[in-house]
C-alpha positions in Angstrom: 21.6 -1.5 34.6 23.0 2.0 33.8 21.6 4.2 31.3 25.3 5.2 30.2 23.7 6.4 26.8 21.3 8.6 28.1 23.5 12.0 28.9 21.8 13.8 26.0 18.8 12.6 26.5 18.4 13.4 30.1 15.2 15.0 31.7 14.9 18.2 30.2 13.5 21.8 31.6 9.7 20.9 29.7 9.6 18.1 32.2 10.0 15.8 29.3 10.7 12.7 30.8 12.9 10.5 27.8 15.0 7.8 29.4 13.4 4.5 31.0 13.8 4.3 34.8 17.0 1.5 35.4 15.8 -2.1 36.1 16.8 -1.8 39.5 14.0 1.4 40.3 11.5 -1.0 38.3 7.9 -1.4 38.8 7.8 -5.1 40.2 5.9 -7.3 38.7 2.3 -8.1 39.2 1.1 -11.2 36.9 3.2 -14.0 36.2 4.1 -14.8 32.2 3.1 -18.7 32.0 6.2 -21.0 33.0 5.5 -22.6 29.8 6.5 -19.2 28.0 9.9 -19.2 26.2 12.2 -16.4 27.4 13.6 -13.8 25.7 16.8 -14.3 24.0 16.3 -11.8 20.9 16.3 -8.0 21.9 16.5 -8.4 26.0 15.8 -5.4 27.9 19.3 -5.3 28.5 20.0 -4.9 24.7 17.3 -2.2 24.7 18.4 0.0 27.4 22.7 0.2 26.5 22.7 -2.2 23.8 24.0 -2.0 20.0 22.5 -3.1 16.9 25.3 -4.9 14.9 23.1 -7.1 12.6 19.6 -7.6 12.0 17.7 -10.5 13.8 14.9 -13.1 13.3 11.6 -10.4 12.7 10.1 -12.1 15.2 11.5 -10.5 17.8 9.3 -7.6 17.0 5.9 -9.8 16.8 3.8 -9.5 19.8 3.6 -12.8 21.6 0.7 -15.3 21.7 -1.0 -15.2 25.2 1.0 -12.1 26.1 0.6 -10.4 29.2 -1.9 -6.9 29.4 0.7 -3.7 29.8 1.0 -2.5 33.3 1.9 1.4 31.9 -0.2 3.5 29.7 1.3 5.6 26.5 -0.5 8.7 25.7 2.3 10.7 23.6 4.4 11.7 21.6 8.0 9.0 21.1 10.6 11.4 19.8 13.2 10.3 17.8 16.3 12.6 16.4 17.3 12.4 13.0 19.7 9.1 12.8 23.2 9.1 12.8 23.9 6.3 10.9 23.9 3.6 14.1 23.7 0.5 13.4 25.1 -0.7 9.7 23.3 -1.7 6.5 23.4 -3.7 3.7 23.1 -3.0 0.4 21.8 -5.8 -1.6 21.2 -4.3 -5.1 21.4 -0.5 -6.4 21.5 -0.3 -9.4 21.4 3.7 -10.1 23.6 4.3 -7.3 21.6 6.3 -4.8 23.5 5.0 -1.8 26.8 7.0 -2.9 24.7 9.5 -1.0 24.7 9.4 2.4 21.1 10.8 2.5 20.0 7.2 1.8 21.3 5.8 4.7 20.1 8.3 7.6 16.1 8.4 8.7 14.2 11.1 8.9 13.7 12.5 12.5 10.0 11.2 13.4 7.9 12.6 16.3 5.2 9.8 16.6 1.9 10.2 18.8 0.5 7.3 19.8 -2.8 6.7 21.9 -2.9 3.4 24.2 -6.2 1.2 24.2 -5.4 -2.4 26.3 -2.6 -4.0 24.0 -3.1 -1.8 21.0 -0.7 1.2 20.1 -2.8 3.4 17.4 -0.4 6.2 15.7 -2.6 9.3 15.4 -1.1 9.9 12.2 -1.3 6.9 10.1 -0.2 6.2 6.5 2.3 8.2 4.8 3.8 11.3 6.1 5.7 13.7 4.6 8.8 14.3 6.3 11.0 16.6 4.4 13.9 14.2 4.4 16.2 14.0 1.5 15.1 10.3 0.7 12.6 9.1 2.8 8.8 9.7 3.5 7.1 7.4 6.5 4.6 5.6 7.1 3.6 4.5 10.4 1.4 1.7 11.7 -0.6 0.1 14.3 1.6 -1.6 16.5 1.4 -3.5 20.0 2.1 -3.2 23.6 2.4 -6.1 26.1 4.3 -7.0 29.4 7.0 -9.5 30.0 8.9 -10.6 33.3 12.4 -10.6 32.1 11.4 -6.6 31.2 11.8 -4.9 34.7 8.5 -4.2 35.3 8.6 -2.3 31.9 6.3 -3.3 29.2 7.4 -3.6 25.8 5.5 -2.4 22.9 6.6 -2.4 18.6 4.9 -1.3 15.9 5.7 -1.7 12.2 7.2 1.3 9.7 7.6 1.5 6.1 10.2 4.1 4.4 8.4 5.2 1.2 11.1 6.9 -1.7 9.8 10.5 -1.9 9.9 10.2 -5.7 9.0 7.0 -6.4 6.4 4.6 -4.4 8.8 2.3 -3.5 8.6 1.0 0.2 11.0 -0.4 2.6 9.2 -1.9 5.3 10.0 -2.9 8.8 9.7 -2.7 12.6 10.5 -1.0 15.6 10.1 -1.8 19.6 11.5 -0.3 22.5 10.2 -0.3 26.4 8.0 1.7 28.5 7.9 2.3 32.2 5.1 4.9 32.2 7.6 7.8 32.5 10.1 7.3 29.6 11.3 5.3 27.4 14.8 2.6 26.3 16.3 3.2 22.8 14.1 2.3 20.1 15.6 -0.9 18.2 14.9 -0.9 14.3 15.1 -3.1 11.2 14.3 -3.1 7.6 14.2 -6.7 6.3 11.8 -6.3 3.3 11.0 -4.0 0.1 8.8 -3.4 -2.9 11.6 -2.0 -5.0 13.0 -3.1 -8.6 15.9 -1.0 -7.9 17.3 -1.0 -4.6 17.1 -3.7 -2.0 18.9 -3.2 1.3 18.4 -4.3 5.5 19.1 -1.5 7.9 19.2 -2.0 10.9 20.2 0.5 14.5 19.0 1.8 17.9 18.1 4.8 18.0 17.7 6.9 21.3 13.9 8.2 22.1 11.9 10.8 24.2 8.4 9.9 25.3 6.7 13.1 25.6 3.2 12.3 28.0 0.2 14.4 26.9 -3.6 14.3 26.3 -4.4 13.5 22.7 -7.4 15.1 21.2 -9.8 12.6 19.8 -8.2 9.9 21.7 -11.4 8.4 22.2 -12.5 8.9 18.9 -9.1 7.3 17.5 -9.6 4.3 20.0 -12.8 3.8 18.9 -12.0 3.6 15.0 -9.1 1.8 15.1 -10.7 -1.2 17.3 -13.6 -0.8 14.6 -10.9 -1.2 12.0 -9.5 -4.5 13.5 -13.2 -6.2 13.9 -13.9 -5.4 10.3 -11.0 -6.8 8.6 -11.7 -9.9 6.6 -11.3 -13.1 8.2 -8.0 -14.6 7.4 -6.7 -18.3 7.1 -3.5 -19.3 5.8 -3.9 -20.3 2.0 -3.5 -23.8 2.2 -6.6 -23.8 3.6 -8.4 -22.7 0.6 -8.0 -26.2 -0.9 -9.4 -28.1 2.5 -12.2 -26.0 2.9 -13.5 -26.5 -0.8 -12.3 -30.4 -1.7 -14.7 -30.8 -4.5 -13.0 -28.0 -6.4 -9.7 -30.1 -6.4 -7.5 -27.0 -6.1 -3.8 -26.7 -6.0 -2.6 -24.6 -3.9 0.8 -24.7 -5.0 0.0 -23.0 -8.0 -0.9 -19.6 -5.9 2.6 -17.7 -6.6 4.0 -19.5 -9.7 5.5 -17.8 -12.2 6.8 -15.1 -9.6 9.6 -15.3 -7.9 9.4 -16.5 -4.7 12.0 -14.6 -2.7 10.3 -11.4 -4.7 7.1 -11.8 -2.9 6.2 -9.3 -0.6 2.2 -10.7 0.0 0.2 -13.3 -1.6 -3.6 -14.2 -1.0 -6.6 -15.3 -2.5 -10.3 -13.1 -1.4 -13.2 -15.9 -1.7 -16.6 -15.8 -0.3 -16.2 -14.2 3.1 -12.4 -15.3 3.7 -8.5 -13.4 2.9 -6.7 -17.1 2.3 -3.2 -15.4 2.3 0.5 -16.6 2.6 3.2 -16.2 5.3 4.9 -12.4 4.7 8.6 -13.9 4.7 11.2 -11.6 5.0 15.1 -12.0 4.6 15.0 -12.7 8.4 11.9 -14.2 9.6 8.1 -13.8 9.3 7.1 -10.0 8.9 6.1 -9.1 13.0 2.9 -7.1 11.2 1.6 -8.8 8.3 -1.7 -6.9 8.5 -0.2 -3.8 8.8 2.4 -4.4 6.1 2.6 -1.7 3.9 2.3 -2.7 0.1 3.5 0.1 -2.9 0.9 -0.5 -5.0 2.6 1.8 -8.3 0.0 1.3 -11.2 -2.4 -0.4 -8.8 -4.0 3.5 -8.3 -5.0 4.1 -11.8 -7.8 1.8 -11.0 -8.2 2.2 -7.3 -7.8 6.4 -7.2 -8.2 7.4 -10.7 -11.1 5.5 -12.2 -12.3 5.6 -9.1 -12.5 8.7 -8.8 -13.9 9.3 -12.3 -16.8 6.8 -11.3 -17.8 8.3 -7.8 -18.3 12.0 -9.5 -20.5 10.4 -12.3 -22.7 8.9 -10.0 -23.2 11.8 -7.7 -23.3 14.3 -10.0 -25.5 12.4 -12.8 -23.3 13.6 -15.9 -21.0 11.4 -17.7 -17.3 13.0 -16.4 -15.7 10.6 -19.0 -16.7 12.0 -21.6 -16.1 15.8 -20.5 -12.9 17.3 -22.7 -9.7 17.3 -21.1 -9.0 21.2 -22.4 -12.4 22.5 -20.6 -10.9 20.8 -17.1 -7.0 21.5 -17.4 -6.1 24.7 -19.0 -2.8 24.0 -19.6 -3.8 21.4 -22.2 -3.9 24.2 -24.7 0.4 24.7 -24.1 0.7 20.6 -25.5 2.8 20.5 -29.1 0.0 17.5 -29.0 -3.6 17.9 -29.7 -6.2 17.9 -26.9 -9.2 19.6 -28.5 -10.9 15.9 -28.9 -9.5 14.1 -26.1 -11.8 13.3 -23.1 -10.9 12.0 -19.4 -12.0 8.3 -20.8 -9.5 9.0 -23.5 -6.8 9.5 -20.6 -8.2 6.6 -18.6 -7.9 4.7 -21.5 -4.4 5.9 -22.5 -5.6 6.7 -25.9 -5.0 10.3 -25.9 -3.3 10.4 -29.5 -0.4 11.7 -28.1 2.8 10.2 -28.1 6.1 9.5 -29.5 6.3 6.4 -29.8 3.3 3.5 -30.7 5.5 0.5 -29.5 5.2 -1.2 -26.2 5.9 1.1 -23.4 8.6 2.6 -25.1 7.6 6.2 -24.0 7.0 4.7 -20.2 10.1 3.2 -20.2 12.5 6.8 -21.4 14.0 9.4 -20.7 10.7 11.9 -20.9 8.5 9.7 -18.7 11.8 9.4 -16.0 11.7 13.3 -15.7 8.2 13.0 -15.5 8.2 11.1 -12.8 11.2 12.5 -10.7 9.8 16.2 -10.9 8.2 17.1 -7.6 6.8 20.5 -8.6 3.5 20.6 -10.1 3.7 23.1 -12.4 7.2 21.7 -13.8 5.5 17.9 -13.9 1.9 18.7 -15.6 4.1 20.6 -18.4 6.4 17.3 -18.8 2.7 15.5 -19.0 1.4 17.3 -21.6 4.9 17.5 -23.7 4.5 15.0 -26.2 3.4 15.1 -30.0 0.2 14.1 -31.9 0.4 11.1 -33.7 -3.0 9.4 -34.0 -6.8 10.1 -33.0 -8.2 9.9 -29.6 -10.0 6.7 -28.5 -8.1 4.4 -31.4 -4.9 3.3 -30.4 -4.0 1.9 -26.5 -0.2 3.6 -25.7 0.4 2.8 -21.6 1.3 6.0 -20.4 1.6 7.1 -16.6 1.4 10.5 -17.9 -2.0 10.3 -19.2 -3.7 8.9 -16.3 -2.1 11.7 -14.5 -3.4 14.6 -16.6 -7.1 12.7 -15.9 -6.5 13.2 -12.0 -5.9 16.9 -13.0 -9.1 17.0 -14.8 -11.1 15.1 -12.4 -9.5 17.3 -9.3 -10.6 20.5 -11.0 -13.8 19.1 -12.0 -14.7 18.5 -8.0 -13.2 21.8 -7.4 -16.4 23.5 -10.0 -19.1 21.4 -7.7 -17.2 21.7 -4.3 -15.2 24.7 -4.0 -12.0 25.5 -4.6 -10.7 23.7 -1.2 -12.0 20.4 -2.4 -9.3 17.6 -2.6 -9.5 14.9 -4.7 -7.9 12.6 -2.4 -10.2 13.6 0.6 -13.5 13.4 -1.5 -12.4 9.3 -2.6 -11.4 8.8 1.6 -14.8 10.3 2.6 -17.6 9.1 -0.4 -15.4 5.6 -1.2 -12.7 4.3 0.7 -14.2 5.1 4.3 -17.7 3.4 2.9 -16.2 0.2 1.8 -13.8 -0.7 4.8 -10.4 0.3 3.8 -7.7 0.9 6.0 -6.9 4.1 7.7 -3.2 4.2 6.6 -4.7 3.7 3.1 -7.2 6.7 3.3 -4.7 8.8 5.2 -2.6 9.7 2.1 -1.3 9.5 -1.4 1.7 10.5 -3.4 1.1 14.3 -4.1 3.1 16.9 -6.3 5.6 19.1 -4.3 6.5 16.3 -2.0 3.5 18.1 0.0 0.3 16.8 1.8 -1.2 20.3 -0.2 0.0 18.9 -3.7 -1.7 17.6 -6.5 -2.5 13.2 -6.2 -0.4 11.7 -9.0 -3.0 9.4 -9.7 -0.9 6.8 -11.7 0.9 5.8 -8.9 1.3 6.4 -4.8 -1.0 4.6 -2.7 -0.4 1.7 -0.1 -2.3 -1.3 0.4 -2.3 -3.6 3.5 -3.6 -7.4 2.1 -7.1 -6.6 3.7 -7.1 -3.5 1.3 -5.9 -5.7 -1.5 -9.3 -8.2 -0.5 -11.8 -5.0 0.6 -11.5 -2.8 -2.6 -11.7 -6.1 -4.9 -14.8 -7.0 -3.0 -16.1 -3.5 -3.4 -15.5 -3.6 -7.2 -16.0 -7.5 -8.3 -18.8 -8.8 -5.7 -20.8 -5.7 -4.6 -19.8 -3.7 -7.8 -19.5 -0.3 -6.4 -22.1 -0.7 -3.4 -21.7 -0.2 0.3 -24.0 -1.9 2.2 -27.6 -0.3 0.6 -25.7 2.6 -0.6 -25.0 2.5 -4.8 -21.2 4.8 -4.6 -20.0 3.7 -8.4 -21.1 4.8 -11.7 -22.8 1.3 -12.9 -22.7 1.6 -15.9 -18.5 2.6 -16.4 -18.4 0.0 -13.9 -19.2 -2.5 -15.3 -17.5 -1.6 -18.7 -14.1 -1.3 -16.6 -15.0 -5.1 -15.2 -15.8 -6.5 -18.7 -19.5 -6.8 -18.0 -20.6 -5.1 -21.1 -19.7 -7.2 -24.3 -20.3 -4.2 -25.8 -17.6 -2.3 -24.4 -14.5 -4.0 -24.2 -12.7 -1.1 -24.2 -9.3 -1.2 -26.4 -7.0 -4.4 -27.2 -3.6 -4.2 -26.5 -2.2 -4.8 -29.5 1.4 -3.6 -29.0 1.7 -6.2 -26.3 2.0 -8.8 -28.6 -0.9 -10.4 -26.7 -4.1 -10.9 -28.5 -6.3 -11.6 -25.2 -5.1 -8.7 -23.4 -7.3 -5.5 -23.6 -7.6 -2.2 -21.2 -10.5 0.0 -20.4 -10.5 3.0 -18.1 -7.1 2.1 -16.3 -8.1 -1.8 -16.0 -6.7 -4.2 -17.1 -9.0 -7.4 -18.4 -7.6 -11.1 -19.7 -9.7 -13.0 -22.2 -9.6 -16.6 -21.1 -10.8 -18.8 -24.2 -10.2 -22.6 -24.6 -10.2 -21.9 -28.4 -7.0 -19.5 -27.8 -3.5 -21.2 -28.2 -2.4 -18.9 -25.5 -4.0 -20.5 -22.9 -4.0 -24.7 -24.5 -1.6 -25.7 -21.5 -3.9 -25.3 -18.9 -6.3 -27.6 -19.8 -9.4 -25.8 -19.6 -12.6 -27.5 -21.0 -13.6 -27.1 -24.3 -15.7 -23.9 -25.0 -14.6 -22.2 -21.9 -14.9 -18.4 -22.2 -14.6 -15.7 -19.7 -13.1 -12.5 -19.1 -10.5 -11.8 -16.0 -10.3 -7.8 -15.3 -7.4 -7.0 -13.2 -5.3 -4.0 -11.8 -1.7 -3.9 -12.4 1.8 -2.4 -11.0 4.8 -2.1 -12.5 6.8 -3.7 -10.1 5.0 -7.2 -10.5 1.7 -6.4 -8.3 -1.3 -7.8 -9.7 -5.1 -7.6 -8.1 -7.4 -9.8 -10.2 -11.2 -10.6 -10.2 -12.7 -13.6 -10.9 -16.9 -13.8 -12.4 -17.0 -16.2 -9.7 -16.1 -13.9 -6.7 -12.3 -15.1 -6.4 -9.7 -12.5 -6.8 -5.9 -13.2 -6.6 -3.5 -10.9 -5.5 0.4 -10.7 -4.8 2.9 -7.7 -4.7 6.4 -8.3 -5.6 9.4 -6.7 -7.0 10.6 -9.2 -9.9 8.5 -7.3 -12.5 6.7 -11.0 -13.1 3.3 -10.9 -14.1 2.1 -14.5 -13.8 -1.7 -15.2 -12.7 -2.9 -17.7 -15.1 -2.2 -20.9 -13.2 -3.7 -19.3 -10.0 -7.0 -18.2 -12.2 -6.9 -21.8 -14.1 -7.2 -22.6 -10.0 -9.5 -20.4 -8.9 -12.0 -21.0 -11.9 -12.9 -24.4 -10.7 -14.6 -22.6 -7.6 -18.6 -22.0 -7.9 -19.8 -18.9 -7.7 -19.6 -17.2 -4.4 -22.6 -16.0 -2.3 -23.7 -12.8 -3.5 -21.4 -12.6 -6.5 -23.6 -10.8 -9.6 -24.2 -12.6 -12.6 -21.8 -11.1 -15.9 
């Protein structure tokens, strides 16, 4: 078949090989794919080579066969791709500021990809997000799949999944790419985005883009091989979540009540962590099954005040013996003393616990939902955004009154990242020191641990630390396993302050932390940037699900704006979905998941 749309991307003087070598100069092929094996009708190698994208298709197409065939070529390299020029189409399914007036929106950012090769696994060198300078979009890239087919040429085929992440926001746009490989270059690379975590703006994109495959030795290939096959054998065991019901009859549980409340078409992922096993749902898309559900990349929003924060605030406690929550926020962030509001009592718990004292308005989220706390949150420059944080009047004292407040939690990253800076040097990140003494101990992904959100729209910048990190559903599982079952230990290692801990996990009846009273719901209560639910038979809150009389417990949880919810059980059962309908429904699955007994290993409240 002619490569008639290859001209410009021809061999060039480097030696660059970039185009795939025609069908007809193919390598033949060596293995027969099983008679049995349905051929390709989605995405043929014909379509890849001098094809057009004029609509998205079934997600599957992406997926990487059962029983596929090993690759005959090996990808050590860089895959090239020039900025977009709108190919393809897309369609705009809600926007409802009107970004897409701007054609920045539309286009991707150029990406230059490295990839490593280890049998049928691709493994980006640079995982999680990257800044990319693009008007709109920031990437993320995952681990994706190479196989062989006969209907290919001789080529093998290989995909991998990618997320566009809003560079202001943490919003992702998720999706997939694939394109073939004959060992010396490459077809066009064939993308779609079918899914999103985004209240805002929903849209599929779709196009083929043309590609260069640059060969070269990696550094560290080995080393990358290595972790990422170390990755894949340590993810939780998964099994779809009907299952959860079969493998436990005596608890009677229904199963159907997993994602009530929440709109279904809103749901991005959906699981249940018990005992040893991620029990999760299919990752539906508008066209298909998601081709990477464990890589799928989930905007966690207000999920990182716990899991980077108070983290955060609990690993330096521990290893440095002193109580960082109750150190004063003007001794860590000098521009505290510029505030029209009054620091000179607050301390980092205060800011974990949003009860700085400082605000404008005491009812519900009424300072996260205006105008002040939209600038704060579009400003990229750190200087500009930590003088919007601290811009807001006194109005009550510290440690009384509960006022949610991204803002807060975002001057107690400030304080915590200079604080590591006294013990560490001044090149210590905060980030970097939660990825080395937390995240890498208890399992987490390494797209998670790559980055976060940072000031300046810069890997240098500041972590926001309200907002910006991505989960993939064994994340989701891993860190509440870290934090409900093992509370804060990795393996015989102790990482966590135990006693915060517990008080963030409702373990300490005498710390309960502050009730959040301008909710309008008594049970509801928040302690360093968790969330916790007071489940009482006596309460007429809770009368419809039929609990037993006397039936008392407490259900921490960690939150995101969008309608993301990650929450822990006494027993060792944590339920978790993302979603973008801004529904936060979890008390039928909990009613569920309360009729479970304890799991193996789960401490005692």
């Amino acid at each position: 078949m002619p490569l008639s749309r290859r001209a410009l991307f021809g061999v060039a003087a480097t030696g660059v090989a970039s185009a795939i070598a025609p069908a007809a100069a193919a390598v033949p092929t060596a293995v027969p794919v099983p008679a049995d094996r349905r051929r390709r009708t989605l995405l043929t190698a014909g379509e890849l080579r001098d094809g057009k994208a004029t609509a998205p298709v079934d997600d599957s197409a992406f997926a990487f066969p059962v029983g596929a065939a090993a690759p005959r070529h090996h990808f050590s390299g860089s895959l090239v791709l020039d900025a977009d020029d709108k190919s393809g189409g897309w369609a705009v399914l809600k926007d409802e500021v009107g970004v897409t007036a701007s054609a920045a929106y539309e286009s991707l950012p150029r990406m230059d990809l490295t990839f490593v090769q280890t049998g049928t696994h691709l493994i980006p060198v640079t995982q999680g997000l990257q800044y990319t300078g693009h008007a709109a979009w920031n990437v993320i890239i995952g681990p994706g799949r190479m196989w062989h087919e006969t209907g290919d040429g001789g080529a093998d085929r290989a995909a991998f999944p990618f997320t566009l992440c809003h560079r202001n926001s943490n919003d992702t746009f998720s999706g997939a790419m694939t394109f073939l490989f004959d060992g010396d270059g490459v077809s066009d690379v064939r993308f779609q985005i079918t899914q999103e975590i985004c209240t805002w703006l929903n849209f599929d994109r779709w196009g083929q883009r043309a590609a260069a495959y640059v060969p070269k030795t990696v550094p560290g290939a080995d080393r990358i091989r290595r972790a990422h096959l170390a990755e894949v054998a340590g993810r939780i065991p998964v099994r779809p979540l009907e299952s959860l019901a079969a493998d436990y009859p005596k608890a009677g549980i229904d199963t159907a009540s997993f994602g009530r409340g929440v709109t279904t078409d809103a749901i991005s992922a959906l699981g249940v962590y018990y005992d040893g096993v991620n029990y999760t749902a299919e990752a539906r898309t508008r066209h298909g099954v998601y081709a990477f559900p464990e890589s799928l990349r989930l905007a966690a929003y207000s999920l990182a005040k716990t899991a980077l924060t108070n983290l955060a605030r609990l690993r330096l406690s521990h290893k440095y013996g002193e109580d960082v929550g109750a150190l004063l926020v003007r001794d860590l962030v000098p521009e505290a003393a510029d505030s029209r509001g009054d620091w000179s009592t607050v301390t980092v718990d205060d800011a974990l616990d949003m009860a700085t004292g400082n605000y404008a308005s005491a009812g519900y989220e009424v300072d996260e939902d205006g105008k002040g706390m939209d600038d704060f949150v579009l400003t990229e420059p750190e200087t500009t955004k930590t003088t919007l944080a601290f811009d807001w009047p006194h109005a009550t004292e510290p440690g009384t009154y509960w006022n949610y407040r991204t803002s807060d939690v975002y001057i107690a990253a400030l304080a915590l990242s200079n604080y590591l800076r006294r013990k560490e040097g001044e090149d210590a990140d905060l980030y970097t020191f939660l990825d080395e003494e937390v995240y890498q101990p208890a399992g987490l992904s390494a797209g998670f641990r790559a980055q976060c959100l940072r000031t300046d729209n810069s890997a240098r910048g500041q972590p926001l630390g309200g907002y910006g990190l991505y989960f993939t559903p064994d994340d989701a599982a891993k860190l509440s396993r870290f934090l409900n079952v093992h509370l804060g230990r990795a393996g015989d290692r102790r990482l966590l302050d135990r006693k915060a801990l517990s008080a963030s996990l409702q373990r300490d009846p005498e710390d309960r932390g502050l009730p959040c009273s301008s909710s309008g719901k008594s049970y509801l209560h928040y302690h360093q940037c968790t969330w916790a639910a007071h489940v009482e038979a006596a309460n007429p809150a809770f009368t419809e699900y039929g609990y037993a009389e006397g039936t008392d417990f407490w259900v921490p949880s960690m939150s995101g704006v969008s309608g993301n919810e990650i929450v822990m059980m006494p027993n060792g059962a944590t339920y978790y979905y993302f979603s973008d309908n801004t529904e936060y429904a979890y008390f039928w699955p909990v009613f569920e998941l309360h009729k479970l007994p304890a799991a193996e290993g789960t401490p005692g409240v």
